[in-house]
C-alpha positions as CSV (number, residue, x, y, z in Angstrom):
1,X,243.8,288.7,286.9
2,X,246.3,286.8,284.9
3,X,245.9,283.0,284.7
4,X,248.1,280.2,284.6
5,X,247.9,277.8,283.0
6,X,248.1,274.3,283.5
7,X,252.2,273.9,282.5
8,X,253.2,276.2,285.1
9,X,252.0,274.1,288.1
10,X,254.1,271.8,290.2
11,X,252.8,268.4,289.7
12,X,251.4,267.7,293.0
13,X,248.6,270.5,291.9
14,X,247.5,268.5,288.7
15,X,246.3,265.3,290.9
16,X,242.7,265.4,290.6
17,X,240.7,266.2,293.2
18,X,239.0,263.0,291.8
19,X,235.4,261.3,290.5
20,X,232.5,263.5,290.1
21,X,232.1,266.9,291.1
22,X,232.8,268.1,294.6
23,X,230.3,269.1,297.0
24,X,230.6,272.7,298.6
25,X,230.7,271.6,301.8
26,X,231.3,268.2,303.4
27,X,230.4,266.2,306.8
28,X,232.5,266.0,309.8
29,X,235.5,264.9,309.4
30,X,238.6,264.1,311.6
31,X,241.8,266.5,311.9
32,X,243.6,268.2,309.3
33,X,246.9,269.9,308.7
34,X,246.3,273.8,308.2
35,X,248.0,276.6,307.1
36,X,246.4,280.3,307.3
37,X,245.7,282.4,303.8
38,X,246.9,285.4,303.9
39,X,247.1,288.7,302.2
40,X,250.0,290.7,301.4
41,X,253.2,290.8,298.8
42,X,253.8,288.1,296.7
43,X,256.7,288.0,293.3
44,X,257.1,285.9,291.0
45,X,261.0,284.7,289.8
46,X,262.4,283.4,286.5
47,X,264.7,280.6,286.9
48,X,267.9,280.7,284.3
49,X,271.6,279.0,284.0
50,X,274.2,281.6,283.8
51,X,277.8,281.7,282.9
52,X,280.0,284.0,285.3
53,X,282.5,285.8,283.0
54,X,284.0,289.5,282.7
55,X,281.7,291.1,280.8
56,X,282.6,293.0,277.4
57,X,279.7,293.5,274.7
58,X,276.0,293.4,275.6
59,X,276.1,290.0,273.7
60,X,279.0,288.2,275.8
61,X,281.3,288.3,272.9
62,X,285.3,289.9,273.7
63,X,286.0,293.3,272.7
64,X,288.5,293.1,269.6
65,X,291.8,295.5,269.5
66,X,292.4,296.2,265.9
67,X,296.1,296.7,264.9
68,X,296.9,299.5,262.4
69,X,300.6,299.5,262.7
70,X,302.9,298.0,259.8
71,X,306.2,295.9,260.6
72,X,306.9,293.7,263.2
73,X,305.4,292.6,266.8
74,X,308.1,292.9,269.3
75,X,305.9,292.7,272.5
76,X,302.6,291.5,273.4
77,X,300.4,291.1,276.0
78,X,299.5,288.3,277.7
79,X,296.2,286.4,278.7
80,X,294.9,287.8,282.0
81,X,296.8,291.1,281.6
82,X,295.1,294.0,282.8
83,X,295.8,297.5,280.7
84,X,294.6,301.1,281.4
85,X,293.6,303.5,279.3
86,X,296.5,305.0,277.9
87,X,298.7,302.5,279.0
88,X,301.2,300.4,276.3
89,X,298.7,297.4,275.0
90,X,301.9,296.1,272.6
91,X,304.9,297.0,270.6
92,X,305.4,296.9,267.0
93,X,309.1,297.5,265.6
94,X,309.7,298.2,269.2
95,X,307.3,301.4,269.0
96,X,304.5,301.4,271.5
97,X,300.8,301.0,270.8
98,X,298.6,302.7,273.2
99,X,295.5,301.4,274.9
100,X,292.7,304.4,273.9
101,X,289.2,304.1,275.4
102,X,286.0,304.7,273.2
103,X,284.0,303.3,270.5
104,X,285.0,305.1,267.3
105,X,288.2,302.9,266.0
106,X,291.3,304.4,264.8
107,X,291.0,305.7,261.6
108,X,293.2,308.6,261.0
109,X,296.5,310.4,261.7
110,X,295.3,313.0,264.6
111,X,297.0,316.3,264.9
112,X,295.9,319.8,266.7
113,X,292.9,321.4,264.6
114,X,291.0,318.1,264.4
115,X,287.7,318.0,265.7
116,X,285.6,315.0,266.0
117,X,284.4,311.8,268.3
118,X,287.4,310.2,268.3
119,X,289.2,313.1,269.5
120,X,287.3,313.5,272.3
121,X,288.0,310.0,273.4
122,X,291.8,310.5,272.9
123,X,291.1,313.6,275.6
124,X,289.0,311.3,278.0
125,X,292.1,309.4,277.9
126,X,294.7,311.6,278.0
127,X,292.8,314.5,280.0
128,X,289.7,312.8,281.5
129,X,287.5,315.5,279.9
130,X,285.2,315.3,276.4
131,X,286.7,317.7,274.4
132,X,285.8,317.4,270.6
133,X,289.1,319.6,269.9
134,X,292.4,318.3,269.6
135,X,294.1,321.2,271.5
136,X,298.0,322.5,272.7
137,X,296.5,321.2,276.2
138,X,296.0,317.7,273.8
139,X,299.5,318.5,272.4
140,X,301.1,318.8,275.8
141,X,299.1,315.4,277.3
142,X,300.6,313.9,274.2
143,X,304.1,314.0,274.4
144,X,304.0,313.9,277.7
145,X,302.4,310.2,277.4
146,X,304.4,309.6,274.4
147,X,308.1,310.4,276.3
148,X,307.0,308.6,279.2
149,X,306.6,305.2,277.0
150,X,309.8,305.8,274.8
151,X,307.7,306.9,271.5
152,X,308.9,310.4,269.9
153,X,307.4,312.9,271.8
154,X,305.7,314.4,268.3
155,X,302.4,315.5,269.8
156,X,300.5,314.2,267.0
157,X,299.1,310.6,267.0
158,X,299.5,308.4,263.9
159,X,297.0,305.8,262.4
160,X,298.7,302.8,263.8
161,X,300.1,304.0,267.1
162,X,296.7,302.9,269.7
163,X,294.0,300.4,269.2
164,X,290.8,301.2,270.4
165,X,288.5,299.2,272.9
166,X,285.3,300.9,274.8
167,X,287.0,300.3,278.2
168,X,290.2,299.3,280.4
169,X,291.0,295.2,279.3
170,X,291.6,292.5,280.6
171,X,293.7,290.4,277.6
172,X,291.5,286.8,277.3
173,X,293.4,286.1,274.0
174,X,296.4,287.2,272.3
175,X,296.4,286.7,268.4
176,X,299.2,288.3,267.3
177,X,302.3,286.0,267.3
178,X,305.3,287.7,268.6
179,X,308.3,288.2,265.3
180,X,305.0,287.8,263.2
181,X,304.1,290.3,261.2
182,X,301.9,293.5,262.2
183,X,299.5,293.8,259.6
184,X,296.8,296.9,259.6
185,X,293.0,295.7,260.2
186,X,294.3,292.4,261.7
187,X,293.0,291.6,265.3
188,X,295.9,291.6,267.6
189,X,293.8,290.4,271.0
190,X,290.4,290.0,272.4
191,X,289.9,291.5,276.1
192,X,286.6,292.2,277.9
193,X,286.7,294.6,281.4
194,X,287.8,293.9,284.8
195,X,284.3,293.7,285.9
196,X,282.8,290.0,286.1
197,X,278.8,289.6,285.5
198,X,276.6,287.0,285.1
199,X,275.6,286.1,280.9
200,X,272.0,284.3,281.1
201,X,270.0,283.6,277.7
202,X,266.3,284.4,277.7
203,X,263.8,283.0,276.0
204,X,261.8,285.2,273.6
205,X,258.7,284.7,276.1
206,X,261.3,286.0,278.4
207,X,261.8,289.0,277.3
208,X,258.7,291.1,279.1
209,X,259.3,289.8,282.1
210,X,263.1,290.4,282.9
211,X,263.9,294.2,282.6
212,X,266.8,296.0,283.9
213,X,266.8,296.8,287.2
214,X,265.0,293.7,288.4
215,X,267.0,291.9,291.5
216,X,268.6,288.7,290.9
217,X,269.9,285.9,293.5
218,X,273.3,283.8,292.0
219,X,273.9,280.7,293.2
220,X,277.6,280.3,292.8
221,X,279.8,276.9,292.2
222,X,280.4,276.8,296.0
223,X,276.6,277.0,296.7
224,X,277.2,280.6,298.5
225,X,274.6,282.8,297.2
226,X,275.1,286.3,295.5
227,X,273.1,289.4,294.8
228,X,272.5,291.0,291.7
229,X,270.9,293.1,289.3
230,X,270.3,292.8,285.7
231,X,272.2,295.4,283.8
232,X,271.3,295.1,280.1
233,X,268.5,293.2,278.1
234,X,268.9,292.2,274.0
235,X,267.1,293.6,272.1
236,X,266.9,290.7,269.3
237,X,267.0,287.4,269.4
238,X,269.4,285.0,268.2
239,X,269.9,281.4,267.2
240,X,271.8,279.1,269.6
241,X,273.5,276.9,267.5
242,X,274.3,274.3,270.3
243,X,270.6,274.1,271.2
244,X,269.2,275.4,268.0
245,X,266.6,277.5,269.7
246,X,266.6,281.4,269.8
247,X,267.5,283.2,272.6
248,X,267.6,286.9,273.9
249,X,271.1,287.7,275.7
250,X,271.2,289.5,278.9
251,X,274.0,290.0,282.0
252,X,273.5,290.7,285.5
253,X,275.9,292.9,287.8
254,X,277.0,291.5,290.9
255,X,276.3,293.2,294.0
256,X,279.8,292.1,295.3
257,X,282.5,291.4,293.2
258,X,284.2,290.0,295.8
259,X,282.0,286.8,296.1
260,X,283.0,285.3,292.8
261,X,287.0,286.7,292.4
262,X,289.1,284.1,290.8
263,X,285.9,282.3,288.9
264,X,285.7,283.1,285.6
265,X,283.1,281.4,283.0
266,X,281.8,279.5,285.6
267,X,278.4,277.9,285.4
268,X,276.0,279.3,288.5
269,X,272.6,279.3,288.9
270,X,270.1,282.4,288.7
271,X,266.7,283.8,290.1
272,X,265.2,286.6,288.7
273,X,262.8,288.6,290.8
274,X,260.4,290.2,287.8
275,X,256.3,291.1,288.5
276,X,255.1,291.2,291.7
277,X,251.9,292.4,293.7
278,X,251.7,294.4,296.7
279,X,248.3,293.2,298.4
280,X,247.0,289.6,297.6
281,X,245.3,286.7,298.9
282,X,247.6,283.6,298.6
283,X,247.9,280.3,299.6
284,X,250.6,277.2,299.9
285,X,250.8,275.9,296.4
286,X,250.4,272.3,297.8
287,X,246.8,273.4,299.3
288,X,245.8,273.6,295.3
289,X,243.4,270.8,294.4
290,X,241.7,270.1,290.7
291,X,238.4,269.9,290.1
292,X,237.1,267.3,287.7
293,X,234.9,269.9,286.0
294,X,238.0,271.8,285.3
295,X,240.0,274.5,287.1
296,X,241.0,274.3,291.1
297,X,239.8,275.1,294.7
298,X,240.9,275.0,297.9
299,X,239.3,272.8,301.2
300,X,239.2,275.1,304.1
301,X,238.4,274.3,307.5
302,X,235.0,275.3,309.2
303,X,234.1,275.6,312.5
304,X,233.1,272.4,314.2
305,X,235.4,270.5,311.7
306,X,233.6,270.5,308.5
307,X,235.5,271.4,305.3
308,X,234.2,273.4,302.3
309,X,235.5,273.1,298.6
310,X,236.4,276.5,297.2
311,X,236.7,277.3,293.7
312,X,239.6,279.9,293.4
313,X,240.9,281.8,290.2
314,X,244.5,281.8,290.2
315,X,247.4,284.6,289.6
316,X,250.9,285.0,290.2
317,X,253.0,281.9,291.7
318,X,255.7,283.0,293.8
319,X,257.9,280.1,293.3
320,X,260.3,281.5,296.1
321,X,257.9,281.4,298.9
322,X,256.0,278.5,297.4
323,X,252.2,280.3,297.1
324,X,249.6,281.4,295.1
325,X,248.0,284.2,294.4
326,X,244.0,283.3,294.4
327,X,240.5,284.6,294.5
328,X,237.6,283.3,295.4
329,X,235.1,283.3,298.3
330,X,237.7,283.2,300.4
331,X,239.3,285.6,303.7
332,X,242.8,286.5,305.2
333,X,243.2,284.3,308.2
334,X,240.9,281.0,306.8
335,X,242.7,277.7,307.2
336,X,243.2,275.8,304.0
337,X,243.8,272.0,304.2
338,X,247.6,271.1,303.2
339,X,249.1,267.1,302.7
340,X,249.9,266.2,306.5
341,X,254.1,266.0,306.2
């Protein structure tokens, strides 16, 4: 078994069960408050702050629409606009640039015969299949796109005519300036999805213990509580330059959206459900004692009101149910002696 060391207790369990060492068993005594061990499931929860946000990269940082178009910005979006796929993100000599969704950024003029990953993303967006092939079905989706948004229906898409972000956005900063000057490899916005998550930094010890999939409990600015699941994990640490330490990003999906709409890079509070054990003895944390000799025990009560001093080995602390995993000469159902309330 695992054990814990001497940090990771609340402080009530470091008070000394005092002076010399105890005896195994003591005389009568008077009354006691109880509570029963018991065997069964016990987990064990990482306590984080977290930022609600919409999430975007696996880091928290925006995705960044590129611009590729020469002249002159004659539209633009505006923060907390939401654009589609294929959809008009801005205009540039009053041509429209289109939203496309994928990874690959524009690069090249596109034109049936090409073959490659970023025409398949211009079909997800056009056709909602992964074609490689730029193809007269490509063509046709094309100009049919391109008459519906007043471009020249040419079927071909130039460098300069979309911008490419991994997903629909949601506009959280506009850098172009509208009459300003469209110049190619400039940012023209930052947007992240529709979708809002929780952004939580780990500590490097972290990192084991919080994996995707684990369940998560967010405590929102109104106190009302939210579930979750984390979603991604960093792989690498970073350096925080606020608090100078480094830290492992990671987000957490909200069960229900719903619960946090209209907050957005709030500050909530987090519980992370990680290890867990299916069938052990436990006991209230408060029924921990130290021994002088080192380590800790529990006092159970006898028959005929005499109590014994235990020596127990310690494992996982369930900090949401407030036990302790333990072993020692101990059974399911003893009564172990807890601070009278």
């Amino acid at each position: 078994m695992k054990r814990t060391s001497w940090l990771l207790l609340p402080a009530a369990v470091l008070i000394s069960a005092c002076g010399s060492d105890q005896p195994a068993a003591t005389a009568l005594q008077g009354p006691a408050s109880t509570v029963a061990v018991e065997r069964g499931a016990l987990s064990s929860m990482v306590s984080l702050n977290g930022l609600l946000s919409y999430r975007a990269r696996a880091d928290g940082s925006p995705y960044i629409a590129v611009n590729q178009a020469h002249g002159t910005y004659t539209r633009l979006p505006a923060v907390g606009d939401k654009v589609d796929c294929g959809d008009v993100l801005y205009r540039v000599d009053d041509r429209p640039v289109l939203l496309v969704c994928g990874t690959v950024p524009a690069y090249r003029d596109l034109r049936r015969g090409d073959r490659g990953k970023d025409v398949r993303q211009l079909n997800r967006t056009l056709r909602g299949v992964g074609d490689r092939r730029f193809t007269a079905k490509t063509k046709a989706a094309l100009e049919r796109l391109q008459r519906a948004t007043g471009a020249k229906a040419t079927g071909a898409l130039a460098l300069g005519a979309a911008v490419v972000v991994p997903e629909p956005a949601r506009i959280s900063k506009v850098a172009g300036t509208l009459g300003g000057p469209a110049r190619p490899g400039a940012a023209v916005a930052e947007a992240t999805s529709d979708a809002l998550e929780v952004q939580v930094q780990l500590e490097p010890t972290q990192r084991e213990d919080v994996r995707p999939g684990d369940r998560a409990r967010i405590t929102l600015p109104d106190n009302t509580v939210a579930k979750g699941t984390v979603h991604r994990v960093g792989t690498f640490a970073r350096k925080d330059d606020k608090a100078g330490s480094a830290t492992i990003p990671a987000s957490i999906r909200l069960e229900d959206a719903k619960q946090a709409r209209g907050l957005d890079q709030a500050p909530v509070q987090v519980e992370v459900t990680t290890t867990g054990v299916e069938n052990a003895l436990s006991v209230p944390v408060t029924a921990l004692v130290g021994r002088s000799g080192g380590g800790f025990a529990v006092e159970v009560a006898r028959d005929g009101g005499r109590r014994e001093l235990v020596a127990v080995r310690l494992g996982l602390f369930d900090t949401g149910a407030g036990r302790v995993q333990v072993e020692g000469d101990l059974g399911a159902g003893d009564q172990v002696v807890v601070p009278s309330l």
